[in-house]
N, CA, C and O atoms as a MOPAC input file, in Angstrom:
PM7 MOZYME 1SCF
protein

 N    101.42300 1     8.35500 1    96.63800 1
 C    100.96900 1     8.72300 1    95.31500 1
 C    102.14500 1     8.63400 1    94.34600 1
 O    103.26400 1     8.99700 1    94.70800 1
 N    101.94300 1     8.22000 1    93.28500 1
 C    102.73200 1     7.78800 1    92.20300 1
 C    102.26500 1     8.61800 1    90.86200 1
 O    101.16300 1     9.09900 1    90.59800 1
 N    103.42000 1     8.61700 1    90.14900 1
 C    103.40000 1     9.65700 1    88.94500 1
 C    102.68300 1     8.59300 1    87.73900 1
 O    102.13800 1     9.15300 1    86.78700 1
 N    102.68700 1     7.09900 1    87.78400 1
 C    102.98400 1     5.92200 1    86.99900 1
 C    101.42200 1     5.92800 1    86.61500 1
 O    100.49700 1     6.08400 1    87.41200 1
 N    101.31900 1     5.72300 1    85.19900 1
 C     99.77800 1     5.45300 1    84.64900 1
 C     99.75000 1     4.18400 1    84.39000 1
 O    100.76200 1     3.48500 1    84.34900 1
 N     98.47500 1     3.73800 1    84.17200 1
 C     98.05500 1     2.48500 1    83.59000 1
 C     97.55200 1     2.60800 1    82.21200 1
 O     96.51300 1     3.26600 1    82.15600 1
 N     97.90800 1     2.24500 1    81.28600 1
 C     97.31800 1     2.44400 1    79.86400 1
 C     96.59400 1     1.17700 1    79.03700 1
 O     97.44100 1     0.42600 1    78.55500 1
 N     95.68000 1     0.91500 1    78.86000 1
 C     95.18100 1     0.28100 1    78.39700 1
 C     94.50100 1     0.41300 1    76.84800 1
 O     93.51100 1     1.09300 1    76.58000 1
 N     95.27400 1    -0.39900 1    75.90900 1
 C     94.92800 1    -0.23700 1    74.46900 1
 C     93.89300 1    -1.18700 1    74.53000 1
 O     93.69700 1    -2.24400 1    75.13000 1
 N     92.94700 1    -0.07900 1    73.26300 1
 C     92.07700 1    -0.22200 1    72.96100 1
 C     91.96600 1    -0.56400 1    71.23000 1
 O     91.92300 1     0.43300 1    70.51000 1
 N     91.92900 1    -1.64400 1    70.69600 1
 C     91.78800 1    -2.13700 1    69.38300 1
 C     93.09600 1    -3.37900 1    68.94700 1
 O     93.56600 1    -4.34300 1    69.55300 1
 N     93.43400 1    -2.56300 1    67.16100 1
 C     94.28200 1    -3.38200 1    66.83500 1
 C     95.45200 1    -2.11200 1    66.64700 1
 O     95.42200 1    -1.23900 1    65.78000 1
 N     96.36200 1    -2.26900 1    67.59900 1
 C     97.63800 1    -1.24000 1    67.02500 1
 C     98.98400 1    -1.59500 1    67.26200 1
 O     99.59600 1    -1.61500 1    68.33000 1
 N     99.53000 1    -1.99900 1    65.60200 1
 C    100.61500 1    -2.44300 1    65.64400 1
 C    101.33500 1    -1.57100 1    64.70100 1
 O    101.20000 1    -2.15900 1    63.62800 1
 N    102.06000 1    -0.44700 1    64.47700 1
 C    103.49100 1     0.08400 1    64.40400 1
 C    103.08000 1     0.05300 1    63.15200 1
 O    102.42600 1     0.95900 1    62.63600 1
 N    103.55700 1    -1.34500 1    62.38500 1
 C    104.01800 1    -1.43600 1    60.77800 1
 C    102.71400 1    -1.46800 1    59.99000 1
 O    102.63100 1    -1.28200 1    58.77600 1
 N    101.46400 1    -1.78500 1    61.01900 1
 C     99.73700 1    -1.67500 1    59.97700 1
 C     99.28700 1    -0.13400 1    60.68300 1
 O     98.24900 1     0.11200 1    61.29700 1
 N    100.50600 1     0.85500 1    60.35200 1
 C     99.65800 1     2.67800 1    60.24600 1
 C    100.24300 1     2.92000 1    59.03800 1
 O    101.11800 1     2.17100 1    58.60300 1
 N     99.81600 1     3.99200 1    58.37900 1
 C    100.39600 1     4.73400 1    57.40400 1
 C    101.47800 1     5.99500 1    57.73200 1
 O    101.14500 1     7.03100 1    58.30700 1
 N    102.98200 1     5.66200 1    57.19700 1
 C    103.93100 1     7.01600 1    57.64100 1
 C    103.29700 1     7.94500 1    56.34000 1
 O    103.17200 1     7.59900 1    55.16500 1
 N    102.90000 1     9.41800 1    57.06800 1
 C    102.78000 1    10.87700 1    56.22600 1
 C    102.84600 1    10.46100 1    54.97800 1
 O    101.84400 1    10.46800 1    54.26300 1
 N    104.34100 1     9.93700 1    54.44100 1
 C    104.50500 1    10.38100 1    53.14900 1
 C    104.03700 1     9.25600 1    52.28000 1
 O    103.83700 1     9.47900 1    51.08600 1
 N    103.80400 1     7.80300 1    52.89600 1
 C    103.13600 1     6.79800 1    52.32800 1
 C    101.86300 1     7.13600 1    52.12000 1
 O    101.31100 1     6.58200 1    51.17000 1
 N    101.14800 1     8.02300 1    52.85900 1
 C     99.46100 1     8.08700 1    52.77100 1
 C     99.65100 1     9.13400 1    51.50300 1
 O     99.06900 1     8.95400 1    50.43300 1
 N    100.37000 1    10.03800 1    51.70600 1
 C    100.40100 1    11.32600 1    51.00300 1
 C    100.40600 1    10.40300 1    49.37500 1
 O     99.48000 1    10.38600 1    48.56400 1
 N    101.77400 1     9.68100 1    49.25500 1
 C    101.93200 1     9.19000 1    47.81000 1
 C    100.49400 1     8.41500 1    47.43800 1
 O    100.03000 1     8.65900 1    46.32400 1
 N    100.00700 1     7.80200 1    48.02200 1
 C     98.24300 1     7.20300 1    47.41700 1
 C     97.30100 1     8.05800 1    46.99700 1
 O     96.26100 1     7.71500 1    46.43600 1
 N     97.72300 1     9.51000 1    47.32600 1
 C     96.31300 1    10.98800 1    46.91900 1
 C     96.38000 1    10.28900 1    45.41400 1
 O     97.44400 1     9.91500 1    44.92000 1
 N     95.60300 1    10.21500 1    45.01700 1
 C     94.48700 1    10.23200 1    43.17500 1
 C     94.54600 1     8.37200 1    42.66000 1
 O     94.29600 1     7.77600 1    41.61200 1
 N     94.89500 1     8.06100 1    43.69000 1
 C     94.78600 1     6.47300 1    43.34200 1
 C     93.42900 1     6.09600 1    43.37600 1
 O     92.57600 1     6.55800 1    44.13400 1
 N     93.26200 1     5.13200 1    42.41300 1
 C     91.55400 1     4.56100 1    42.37200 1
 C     91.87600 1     3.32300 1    43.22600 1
 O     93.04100 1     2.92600 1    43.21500 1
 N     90.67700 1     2.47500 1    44.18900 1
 C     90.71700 1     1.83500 1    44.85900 1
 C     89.09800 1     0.69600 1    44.57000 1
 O     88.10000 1     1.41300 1    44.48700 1
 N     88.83700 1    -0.53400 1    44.45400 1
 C     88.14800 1    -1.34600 1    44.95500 1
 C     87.41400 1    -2.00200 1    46.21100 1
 O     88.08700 1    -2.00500 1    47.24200 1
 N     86.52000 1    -2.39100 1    46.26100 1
 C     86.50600 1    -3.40600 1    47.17700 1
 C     86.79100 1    -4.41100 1    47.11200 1
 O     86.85100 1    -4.27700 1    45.89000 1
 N     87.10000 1    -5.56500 1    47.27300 1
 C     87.77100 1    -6.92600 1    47.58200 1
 C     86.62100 1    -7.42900 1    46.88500 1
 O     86.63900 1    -7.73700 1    45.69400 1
 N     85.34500 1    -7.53100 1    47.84500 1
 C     84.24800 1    -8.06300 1    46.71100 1
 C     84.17700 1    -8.27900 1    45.24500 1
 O     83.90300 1    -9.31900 1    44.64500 1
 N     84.53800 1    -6.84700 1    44.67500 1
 C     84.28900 1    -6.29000 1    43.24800 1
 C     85.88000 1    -6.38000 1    42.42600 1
 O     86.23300 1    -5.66700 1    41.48700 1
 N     86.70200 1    -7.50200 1    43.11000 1
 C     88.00000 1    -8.28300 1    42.51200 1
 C     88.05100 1    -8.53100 1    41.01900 1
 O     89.07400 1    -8.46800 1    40.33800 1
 N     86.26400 1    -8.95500 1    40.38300 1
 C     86.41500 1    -9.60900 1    39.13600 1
 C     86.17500 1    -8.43400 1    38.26100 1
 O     86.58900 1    -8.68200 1    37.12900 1
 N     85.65800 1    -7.24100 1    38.36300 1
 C     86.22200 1    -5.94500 1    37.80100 1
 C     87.36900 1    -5.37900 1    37.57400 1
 O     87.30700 1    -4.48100 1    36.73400 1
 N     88.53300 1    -5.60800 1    38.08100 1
 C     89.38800 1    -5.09200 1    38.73500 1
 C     90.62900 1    -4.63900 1    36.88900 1
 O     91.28000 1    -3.66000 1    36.52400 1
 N     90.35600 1    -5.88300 1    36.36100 1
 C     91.16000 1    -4.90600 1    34.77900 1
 C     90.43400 1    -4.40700 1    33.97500 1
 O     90.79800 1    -4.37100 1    32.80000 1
 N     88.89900 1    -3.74600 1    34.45600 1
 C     88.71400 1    -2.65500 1    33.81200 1
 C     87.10500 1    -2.00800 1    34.52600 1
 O     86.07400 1    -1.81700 1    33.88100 1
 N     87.28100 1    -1.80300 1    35.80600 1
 C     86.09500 1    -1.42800 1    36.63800 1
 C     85.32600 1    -0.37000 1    36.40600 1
 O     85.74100 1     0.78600 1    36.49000 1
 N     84.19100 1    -0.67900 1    36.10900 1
 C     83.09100 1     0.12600 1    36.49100 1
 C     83.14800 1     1.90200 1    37.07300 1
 O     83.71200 1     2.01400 1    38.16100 1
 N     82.68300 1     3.08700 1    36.51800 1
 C     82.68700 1     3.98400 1    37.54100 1
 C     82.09700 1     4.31200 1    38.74200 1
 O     82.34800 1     5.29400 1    39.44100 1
 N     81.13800 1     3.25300 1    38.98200 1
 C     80.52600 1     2.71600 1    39.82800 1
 C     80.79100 1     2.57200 1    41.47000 1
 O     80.41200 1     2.94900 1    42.57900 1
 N     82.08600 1     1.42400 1    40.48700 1
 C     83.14200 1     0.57000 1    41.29600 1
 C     84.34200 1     1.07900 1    41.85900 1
 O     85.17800 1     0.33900 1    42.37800 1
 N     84.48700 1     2.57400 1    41.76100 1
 C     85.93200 1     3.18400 1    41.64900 1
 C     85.72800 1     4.02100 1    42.67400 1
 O     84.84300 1     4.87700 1    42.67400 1
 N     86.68200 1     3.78700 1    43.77400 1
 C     86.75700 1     4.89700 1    44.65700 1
 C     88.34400 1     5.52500 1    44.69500 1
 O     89.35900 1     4.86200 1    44.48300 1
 N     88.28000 1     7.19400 1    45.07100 1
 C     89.01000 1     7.77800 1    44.70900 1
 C     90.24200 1     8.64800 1    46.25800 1
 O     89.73100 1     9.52000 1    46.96100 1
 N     91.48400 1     8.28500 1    46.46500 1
 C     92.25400 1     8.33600 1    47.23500 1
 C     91.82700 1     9.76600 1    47.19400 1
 O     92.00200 1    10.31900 1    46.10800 1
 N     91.30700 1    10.47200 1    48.14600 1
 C     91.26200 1    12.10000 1    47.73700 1
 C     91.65100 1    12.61300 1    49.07700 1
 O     91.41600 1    13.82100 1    49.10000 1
 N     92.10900 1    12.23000 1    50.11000 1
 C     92.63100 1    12.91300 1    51.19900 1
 C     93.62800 1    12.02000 1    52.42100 1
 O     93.64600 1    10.80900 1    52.64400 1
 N     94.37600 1    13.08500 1    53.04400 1
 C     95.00700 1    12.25500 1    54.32000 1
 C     94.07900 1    13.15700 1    55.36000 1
 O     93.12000 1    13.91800 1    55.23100 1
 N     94.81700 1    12.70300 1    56.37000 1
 C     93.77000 1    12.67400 1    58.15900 1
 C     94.74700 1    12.50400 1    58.77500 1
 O     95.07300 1    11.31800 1    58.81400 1
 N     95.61700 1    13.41300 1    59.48000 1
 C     96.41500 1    13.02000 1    61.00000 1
 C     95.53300 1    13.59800 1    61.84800 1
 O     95.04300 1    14.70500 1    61.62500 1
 N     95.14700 1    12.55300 1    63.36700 1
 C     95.08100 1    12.91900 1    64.45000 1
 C     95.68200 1    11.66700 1    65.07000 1
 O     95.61400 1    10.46300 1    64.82600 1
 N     96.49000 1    12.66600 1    66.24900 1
 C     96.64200 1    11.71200 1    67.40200 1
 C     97.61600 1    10.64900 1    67.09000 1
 O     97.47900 1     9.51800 1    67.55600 1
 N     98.30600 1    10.87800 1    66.54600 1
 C     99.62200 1    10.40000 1    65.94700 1
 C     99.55800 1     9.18300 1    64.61600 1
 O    100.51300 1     8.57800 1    64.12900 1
 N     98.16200 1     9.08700 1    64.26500 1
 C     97.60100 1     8.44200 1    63.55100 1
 C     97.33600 1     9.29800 1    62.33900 1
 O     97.01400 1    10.48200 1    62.25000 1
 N     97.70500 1     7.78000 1    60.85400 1
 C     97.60500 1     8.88600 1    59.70000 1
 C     96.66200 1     7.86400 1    58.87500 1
 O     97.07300 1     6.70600 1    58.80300 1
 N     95.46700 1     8.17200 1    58.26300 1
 C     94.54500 1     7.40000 1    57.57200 1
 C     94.12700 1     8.23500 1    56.65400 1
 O     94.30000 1     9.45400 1    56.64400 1
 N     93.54900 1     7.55600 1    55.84100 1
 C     93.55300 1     8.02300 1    54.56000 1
 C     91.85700 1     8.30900 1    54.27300 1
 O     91.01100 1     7.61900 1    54.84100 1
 N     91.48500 1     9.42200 1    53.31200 1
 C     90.08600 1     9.01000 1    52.77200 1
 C     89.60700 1     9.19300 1    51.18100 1
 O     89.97600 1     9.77100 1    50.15900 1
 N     88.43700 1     8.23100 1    51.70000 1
 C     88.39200 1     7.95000 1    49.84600 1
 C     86.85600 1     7.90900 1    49.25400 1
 O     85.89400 1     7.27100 1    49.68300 1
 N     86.92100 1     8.58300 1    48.39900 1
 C     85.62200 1     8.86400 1    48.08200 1
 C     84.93500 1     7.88700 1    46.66400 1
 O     85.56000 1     7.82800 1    45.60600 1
 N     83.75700 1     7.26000 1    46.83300 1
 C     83.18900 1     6.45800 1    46.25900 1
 C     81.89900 1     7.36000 1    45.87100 1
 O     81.49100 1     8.37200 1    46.44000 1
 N     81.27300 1     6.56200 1    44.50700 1
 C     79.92200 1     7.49300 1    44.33700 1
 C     78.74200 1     7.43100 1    45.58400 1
 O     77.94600 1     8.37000 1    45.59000 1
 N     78.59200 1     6.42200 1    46.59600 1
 C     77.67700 1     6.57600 1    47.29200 1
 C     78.28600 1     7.03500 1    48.27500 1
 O     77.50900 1     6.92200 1    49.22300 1
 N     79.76100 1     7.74900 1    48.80500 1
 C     80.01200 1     8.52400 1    50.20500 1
 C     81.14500 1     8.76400 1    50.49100 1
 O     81.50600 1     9.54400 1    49.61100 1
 N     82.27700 1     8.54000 1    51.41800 1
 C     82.94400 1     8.81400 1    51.86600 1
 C     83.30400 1     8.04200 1    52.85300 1
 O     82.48200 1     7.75400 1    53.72300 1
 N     84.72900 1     7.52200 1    52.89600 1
 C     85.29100 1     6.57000 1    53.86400 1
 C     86.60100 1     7.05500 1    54.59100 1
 O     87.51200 1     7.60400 1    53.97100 1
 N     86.63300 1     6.84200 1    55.80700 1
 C     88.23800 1     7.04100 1    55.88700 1
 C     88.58100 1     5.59300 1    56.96400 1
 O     87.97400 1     5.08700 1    57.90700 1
 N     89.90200 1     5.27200 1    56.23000 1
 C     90.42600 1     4.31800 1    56.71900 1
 C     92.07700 1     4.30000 1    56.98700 1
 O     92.95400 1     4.87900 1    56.34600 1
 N     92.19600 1     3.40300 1    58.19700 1
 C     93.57100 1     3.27300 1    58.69600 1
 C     93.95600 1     1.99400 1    57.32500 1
 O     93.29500 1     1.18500 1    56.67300 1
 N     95.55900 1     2.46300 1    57.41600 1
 C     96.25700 1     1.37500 1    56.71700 1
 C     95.56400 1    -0.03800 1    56.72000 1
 O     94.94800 1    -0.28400 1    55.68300 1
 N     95.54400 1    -1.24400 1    57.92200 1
 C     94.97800 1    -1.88400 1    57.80300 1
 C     93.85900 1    -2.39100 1    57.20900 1
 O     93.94000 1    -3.40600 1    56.51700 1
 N     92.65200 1    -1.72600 1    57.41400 1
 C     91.49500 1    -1.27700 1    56.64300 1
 C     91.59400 1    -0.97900 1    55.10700 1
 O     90.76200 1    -1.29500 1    54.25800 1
 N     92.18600 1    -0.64200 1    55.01100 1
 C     92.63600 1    -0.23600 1    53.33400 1
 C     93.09700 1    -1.58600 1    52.91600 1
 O     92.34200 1    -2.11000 1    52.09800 1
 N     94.24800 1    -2.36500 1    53.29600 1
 C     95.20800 1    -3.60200 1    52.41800 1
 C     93.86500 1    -4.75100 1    53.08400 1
 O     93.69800 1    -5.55800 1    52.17000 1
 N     93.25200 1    -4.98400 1    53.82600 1
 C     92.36400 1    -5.95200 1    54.15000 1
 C     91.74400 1    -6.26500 1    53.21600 1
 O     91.94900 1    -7.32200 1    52.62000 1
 N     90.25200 1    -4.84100 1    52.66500 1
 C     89.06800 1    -4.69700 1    52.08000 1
 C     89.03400 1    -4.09900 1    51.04000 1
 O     87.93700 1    -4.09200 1    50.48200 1
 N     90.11700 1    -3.40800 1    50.39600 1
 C     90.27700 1    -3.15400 1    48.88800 1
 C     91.89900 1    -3.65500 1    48.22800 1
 O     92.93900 1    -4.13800 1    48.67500 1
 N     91.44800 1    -3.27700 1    47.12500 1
 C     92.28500 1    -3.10300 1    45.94100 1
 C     92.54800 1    -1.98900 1    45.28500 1
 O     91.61700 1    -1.40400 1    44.73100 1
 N     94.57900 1    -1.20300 1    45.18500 1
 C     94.02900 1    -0.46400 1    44.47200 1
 C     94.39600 1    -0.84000 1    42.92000 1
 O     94.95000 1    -1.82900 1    42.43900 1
 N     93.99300 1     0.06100 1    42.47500 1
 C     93.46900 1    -0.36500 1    40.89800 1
 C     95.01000 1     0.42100 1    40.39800 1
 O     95.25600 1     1.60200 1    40.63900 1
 N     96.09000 1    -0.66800 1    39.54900 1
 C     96.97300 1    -0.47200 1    39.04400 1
 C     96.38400 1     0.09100 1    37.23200 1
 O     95.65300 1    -0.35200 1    36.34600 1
 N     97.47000 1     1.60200 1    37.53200 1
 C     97.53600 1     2.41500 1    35.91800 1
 C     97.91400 1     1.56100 1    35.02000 1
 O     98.85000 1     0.78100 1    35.19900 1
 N     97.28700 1     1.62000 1    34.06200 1
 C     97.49400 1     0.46600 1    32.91500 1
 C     98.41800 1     1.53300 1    32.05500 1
 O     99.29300 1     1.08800 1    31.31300 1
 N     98.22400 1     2.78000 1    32.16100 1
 C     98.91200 1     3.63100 1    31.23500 1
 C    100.59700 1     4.16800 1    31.48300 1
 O    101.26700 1     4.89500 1    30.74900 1
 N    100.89300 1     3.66000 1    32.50100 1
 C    102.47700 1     3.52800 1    32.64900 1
 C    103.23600 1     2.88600 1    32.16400 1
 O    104.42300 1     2.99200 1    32.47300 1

């Protein structure tokens, strides 16, 4: 008998596509898109606007969630830079 496990990953997990704490943390009140809804994007819809309103650690994993008028999403880093946009402050 041996102490030695076998581990077998399950998905896509690579290191530099998670979010570190303080990267997820700095996105809280950012507005975000979908990729789809690109041709909105310098001056979108409230529709169209979803809102960075929380982080999520479990399990050494940090994802973010974001709330849109029809629900609630939470997504890993990847998921986020894939399928949206976020929507740059015009007022800075």
């Amino acid at each position: 008998m041996t102490d030695e496990l076998d581990v077998e990953l399950i998905g896509n997990w690579l290191p530099g596509q998670q979010f570190e704490l303080q990267e997820a943390i700095g996105l809280l009140h950012s507005e975000a898109i979908r990729v789809q809804d690109r041709a909105y994007l310098q001056n979108p819809p409230i529709e169209k606007i979803g809102i960075i309103c929380g982080v999520l650690t479990m399990n050494d994993e940090v994802e973010i969630i974001i709330r849109f008028p029809e629900g609630i999403l939470q997504l890993n880093k990847s998921e986020l830079y894939s399928d949206y946009l976020l929507v740059e402050d015009n007022d800075k």
